[in-house]
N, C-alpha and C positions, 0 to 999 in steps of 0.2 A: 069727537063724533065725526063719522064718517059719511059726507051725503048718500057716496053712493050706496049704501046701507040703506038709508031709509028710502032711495029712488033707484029699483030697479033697473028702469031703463038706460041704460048709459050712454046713448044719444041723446038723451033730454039733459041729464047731467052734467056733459059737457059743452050742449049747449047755453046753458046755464052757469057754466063757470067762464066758459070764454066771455060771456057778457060782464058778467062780475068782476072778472079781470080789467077788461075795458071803462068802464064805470068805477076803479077807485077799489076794488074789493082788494087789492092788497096781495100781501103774500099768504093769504089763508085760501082766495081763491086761486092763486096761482098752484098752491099744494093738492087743491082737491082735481084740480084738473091733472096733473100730475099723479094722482091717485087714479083717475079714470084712465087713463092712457096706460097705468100698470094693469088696473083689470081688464081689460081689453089685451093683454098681453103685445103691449108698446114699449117696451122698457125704453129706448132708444131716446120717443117720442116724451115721454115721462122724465127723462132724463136731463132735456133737452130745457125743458120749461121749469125743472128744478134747479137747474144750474142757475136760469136767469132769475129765479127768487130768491135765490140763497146770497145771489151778488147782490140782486137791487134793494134786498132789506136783508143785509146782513147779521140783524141786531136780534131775528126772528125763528125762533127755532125749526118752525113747522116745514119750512123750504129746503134746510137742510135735512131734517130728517127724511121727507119722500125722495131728497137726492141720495140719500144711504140707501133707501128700497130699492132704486131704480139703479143702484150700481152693483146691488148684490144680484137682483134680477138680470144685470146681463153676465153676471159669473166671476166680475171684478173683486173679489172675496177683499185682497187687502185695501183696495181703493174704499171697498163700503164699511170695515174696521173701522178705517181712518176717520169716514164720515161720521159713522155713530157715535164714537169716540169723540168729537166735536159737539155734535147734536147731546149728547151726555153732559157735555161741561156746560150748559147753560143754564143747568139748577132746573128748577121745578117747572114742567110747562106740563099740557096735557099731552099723550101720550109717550110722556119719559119712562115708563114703564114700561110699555110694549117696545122702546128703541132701546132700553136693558138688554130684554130679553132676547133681540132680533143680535145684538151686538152678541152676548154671551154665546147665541149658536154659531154665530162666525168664528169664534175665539177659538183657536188649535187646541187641543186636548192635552191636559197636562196631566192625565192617570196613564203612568204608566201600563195599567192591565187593557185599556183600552186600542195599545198598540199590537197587539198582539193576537 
């Protein structure tokens, strides 16, 4: 589930995730803030605060996946493969489905009729 889905405003959002963050919320807040900063069109910013959840709970999928978003969002196509491809090997979490699907459109085309 995505907060800012259910919270509009993404100033309240993020201010609400920075606090989360601070207080113990782990790398699930660290990802949603990471999520506000891409809708906001931050990738940079989103990037920045995935890299450091994906280090400090390495064992967690959710951090490394908004770092695959946030890498494909600045145009890094094979760095966010890479990622997803990571984010994929950890077996069943919630949104492994959509980081399938986000991975599969990064993937080069391998129909030949599509080259042409």
């Amino acid at each position: 589930i995505m907060l800012a889905d259910q919270e509009p405003d993404l100033d309240r959002v993020s201010d609400l995730t920075r606090r989360a963050a601070r207080f113990g919320g782990g790398a699930t807040a660290a990802a949603r803030l990471s999520e506000v900063h891409l809708r906001r069109g931050e990738p940079g910013r989103a990037l920045a605060v995935s890299e450091q959840a994906a280090t400090r709970w390495p064992e967690v999928a959710v951090g490394h996946l908004w770092r695959a978003r946030a890498l494909a969002a600045l145009g890094r196509s094979e760095e966010a493969r890479l990622a997803y491809e990571k984010v994929v090997g950890f077996g069943d979490f919630e949104g492994r489905d959509a980081a399938l699907e986000e991975l599969r459109a990064l993937a080069p085309s391998t129909d030949p009729d599509e080259s042409t």
